[in-house]
C-alpha positions in Angstrom: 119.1 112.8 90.4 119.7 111.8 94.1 116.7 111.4 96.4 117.1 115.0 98.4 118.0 114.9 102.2 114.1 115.9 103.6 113.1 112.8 101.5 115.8 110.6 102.7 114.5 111.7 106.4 110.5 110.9 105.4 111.8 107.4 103.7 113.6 106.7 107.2 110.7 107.7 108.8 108.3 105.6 107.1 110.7 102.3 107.6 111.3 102.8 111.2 107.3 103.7 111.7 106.6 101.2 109.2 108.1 98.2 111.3 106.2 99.8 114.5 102.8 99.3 112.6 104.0 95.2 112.1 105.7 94.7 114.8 103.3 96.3 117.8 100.6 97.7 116.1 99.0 98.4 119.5 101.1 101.3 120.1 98.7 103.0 117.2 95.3 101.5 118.8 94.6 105.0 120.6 95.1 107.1 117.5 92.4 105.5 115.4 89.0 107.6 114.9 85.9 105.3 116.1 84.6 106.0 112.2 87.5 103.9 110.6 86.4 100.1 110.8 88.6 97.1 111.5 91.1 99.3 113.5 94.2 96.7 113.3 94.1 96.0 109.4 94.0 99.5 108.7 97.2 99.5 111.2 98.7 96.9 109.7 98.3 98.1 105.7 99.3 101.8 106.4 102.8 100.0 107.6 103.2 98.0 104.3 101.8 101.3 102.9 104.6 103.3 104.4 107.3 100.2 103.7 106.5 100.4 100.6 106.8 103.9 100.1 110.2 104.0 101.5 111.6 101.4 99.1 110.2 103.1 96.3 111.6 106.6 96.9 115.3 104.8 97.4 114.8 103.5 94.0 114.4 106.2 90.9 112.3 104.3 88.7 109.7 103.9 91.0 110.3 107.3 93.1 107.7 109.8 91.2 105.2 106.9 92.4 106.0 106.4 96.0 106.9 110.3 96.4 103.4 110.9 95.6 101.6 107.6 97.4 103.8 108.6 100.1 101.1 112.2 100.0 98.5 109.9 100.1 99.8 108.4 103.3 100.6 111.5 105.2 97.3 112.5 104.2 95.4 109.3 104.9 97.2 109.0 108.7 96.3 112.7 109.5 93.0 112.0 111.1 94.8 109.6 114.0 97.5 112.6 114.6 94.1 114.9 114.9 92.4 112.3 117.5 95.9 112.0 119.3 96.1 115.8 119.4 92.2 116.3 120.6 92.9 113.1 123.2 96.2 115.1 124.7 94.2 117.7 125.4 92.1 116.1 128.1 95.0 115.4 129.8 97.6 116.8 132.2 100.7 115.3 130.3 102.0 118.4 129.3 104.7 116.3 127.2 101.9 114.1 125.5 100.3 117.6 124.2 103.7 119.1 122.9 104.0 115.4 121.3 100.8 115.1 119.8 100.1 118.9 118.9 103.3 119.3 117.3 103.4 116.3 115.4 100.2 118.5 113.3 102.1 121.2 111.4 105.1 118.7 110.7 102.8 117.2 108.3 103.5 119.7 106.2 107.2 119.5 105.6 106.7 115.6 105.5 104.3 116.3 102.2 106.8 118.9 101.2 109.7 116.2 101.5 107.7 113.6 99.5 106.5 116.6 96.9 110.7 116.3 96.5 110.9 112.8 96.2 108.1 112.8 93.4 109.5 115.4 91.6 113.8 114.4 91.5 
């Protein structure tokens, strides 16, 4: 079975956002909750987390795997999209809320997307 479109869009995601985490990881700085320790490995390994998880939804043998790691990851990054949506509200960027509020409930069709990937 082909990998279905939503999961094709989440596997894009994760490369493109992936590459961000290596290649400027201080673009995520801001998002990380004081609590988590050693801010720019945790960076750093939830890109090669979400690489990974990419690859292995474009490949079936290893697609029930990264469909459902890739859960883990959405789930595991939520906090940061919390802090970023707590942090926009102390601000008057009236884009930065939209941003970083509505990046909240798209978690759920990302999980729903890599619930797909798991399960095809």
């Amino acid at each position: 079975m082909s990998l279905p479109l939503s999961a094709k869009v989440l596997a894009t995601g994760f490369t493109v956002s992936g590459v961000v985490h290596l290649v400027k990881p201080e673009v995520f700085e801001p998002l990380m909750p004081a609590w988590v320790p050693a801010h720019r490995e945790v960076i750093y390994a939830s890109g090669v987390a979400e690489l990974v998880c990419a690859a292995g939804m474009a490949v079936p043998a290893t697609r029930k795997v990264a469909g459902y790691a890739s859960v883990a990851v959405l789930l595991g990054v939520f906090p940061g999209n919390v802090k970023m949506a707590q942090d926009s509200l102390r601000t008057r960027s009236t884009r930065f809320k939209a941003i970083a509020i509505g990046r909240l409930p798209m978690q759920l069709p990302m999980i729903r997307a890599a619930l797909k990937a798991a399960r095809s």
